[in-house]
C-alpha angles and dihedrals in degrees: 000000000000110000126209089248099055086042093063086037085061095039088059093042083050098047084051103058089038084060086051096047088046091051096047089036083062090036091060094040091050093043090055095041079060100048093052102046084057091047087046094052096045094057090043111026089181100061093048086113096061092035084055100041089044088048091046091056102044088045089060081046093063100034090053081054096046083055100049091052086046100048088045097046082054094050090050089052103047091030 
């Protein structure tokens, strides 16, 4: 039998993996929002100041998402 203890013990272990997986899940995004706005601005050199300011902007929205799954894996695991 599961005791409280071990329970707690398996919820940590998971809120820290869910925090690993958050922070590589905004890695990647980022990564690829980056990828395409230089592949973007390869193929149309003119529009390079709309492609940076768009891939500035997703790339805060990511990273605002990578936060929140961080800050709540973290409640999960001291709460």
């Amino acid at each position: 039998m599961i005791e409280a203890d071990q329970v707690m013990e398996i919820g940590k272990m998971g809120a820290g993996i869910g925090a690993g997986i958050g922070a590589v899940g905004a890695g990647l995004g980022i990564g690829r929002i980056g990828a395409a706005a230089n592949e973007g601005i390869a193929r149309q050199p003119e529009a390079a100041g709309e492609i940076r300011g768009n891939s500035i902007i997703l790339a805060a929205l990511i990273e605002g998402v990578s936060l929140f799954a961080v800050v709540v894996t973290l409640l999960i695991a001291l709460g």
